[in-house]
C-alpha positions as CSV (number, residue, x, y, z in Angstrom):
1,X,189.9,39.2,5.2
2,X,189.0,36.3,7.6
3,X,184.9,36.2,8.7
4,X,184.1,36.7,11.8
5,X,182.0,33.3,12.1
6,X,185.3,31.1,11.3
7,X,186.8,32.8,14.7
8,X,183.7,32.0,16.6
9,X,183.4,28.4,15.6
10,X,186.8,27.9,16.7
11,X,185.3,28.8,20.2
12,X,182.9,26.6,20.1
13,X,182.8,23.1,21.9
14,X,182.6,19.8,20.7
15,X,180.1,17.9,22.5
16,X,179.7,14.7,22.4
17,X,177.8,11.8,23.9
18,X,180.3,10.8,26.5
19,X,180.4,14.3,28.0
20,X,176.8,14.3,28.2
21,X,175.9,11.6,29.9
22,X,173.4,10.7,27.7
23,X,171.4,7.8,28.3
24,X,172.2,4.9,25.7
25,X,168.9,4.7,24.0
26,X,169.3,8.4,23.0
27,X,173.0,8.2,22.4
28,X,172.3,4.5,19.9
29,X,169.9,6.8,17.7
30,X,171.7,9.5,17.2
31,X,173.9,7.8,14.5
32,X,171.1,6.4,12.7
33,X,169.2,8.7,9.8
34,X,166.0,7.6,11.0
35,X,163.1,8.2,13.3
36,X,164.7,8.6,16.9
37,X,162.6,6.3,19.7
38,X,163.3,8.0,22.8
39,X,163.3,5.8,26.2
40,X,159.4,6.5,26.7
41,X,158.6,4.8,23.3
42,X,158.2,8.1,21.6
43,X,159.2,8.1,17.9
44,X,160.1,11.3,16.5
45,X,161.8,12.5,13.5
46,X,161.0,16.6,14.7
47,X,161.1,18.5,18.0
48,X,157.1,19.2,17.2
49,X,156.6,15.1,17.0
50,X,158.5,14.5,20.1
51,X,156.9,17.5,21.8
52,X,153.6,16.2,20.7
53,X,154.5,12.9,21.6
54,X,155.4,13.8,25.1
55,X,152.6,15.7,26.0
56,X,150.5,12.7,25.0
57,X,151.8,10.1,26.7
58,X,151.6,13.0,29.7
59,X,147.9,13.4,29.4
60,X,147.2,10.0,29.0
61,X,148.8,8.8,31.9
62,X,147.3,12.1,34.1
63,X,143.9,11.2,32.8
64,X,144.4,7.7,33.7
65,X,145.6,8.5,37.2
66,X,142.6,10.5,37.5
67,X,139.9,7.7,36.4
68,X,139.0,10.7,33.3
69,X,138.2,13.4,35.2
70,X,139.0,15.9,33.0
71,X,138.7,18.6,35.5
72,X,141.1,17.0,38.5
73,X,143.3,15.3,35.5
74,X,143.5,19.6,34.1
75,X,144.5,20.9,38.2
76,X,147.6,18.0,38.4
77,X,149.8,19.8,36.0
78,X,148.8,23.5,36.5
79,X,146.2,23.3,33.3
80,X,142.8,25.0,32.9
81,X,140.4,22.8,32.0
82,X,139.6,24.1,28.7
83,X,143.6,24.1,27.9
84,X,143.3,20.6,28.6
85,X,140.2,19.9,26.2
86,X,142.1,22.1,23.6
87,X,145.4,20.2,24.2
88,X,143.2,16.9,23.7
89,X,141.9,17.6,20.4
90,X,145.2,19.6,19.1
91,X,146.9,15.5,20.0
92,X,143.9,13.9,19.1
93,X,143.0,12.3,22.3
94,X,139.3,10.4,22.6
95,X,138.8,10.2,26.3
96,X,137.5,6.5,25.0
97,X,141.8,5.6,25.3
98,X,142.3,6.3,28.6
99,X,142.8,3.3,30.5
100,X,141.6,2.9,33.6
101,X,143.7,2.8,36.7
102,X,143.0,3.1,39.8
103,X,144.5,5.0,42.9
C-alpha cells in the first residue's frame, strides 16, 4: 500500500534560488549552517530573532525620525502608544539609543 504523502510530495515544487529571485545576500547564506545576516544587518538563526530583529531596527529608526517622541513615533506605523512602550521593553529598547536625526 503506497502513503498518501509520497503522492503528494511528488506534487510538490522544487524551488530554488534562481526562481525566486532572491537577493544574493539571502541566497549566499542559505548554504551556510550558520547564523543568517540578512541585507539590513540582522543576524538570525530563528524566525522569532529575525522578527525581533526587524521590529527593532523598525522602531529605532521611527523613533529616530521622530526626535523620541514616543507618542508621534507610536501614530507612524498604526501603533498605540502603550503597544509601542510594550514592544520597547519586550526588544529591550532604552529610549537613551535612539539617535537623533532630524527632519
Amino acid at each position: 500500500m503506497r502513503s498518501a504523502t509520497t503522492e503528494v510530495d511528488k506534487r510538490v515544487p522544487n524551488l530554488t534560488a534562481d526562481l525566486l529571485d532572491l537577493p544574493s545576500a539571502c541566497v549566499e547564506t542559505q548554504e551556510t549552517n550558520g547564523p543568517a545576516e540578512w541585507p539590513s544587518g540582522v543576524k538570525a538563526t530563528t524566525l522569532r530573532e529575525a522578527t525581533d530583529g526587524f521590529q527593532r531596527e523598525m522602531v529605532l529608526a521611527t523613533l529616530a525620525r521622530q526626535r523620541s517622541n514616543r507618542a508621534a513615533a507610536a501614530r507612524e506605523p498604526g501603533l498605540e502608544p502603550g503597544n509601542l512602550n510594550r514592544l520597547m521593553k519586550r526588544l529591550q529598547i532604552d529610549p537613551s539609543e535612539v539617535t537623533g536625526e532630524t527632519r
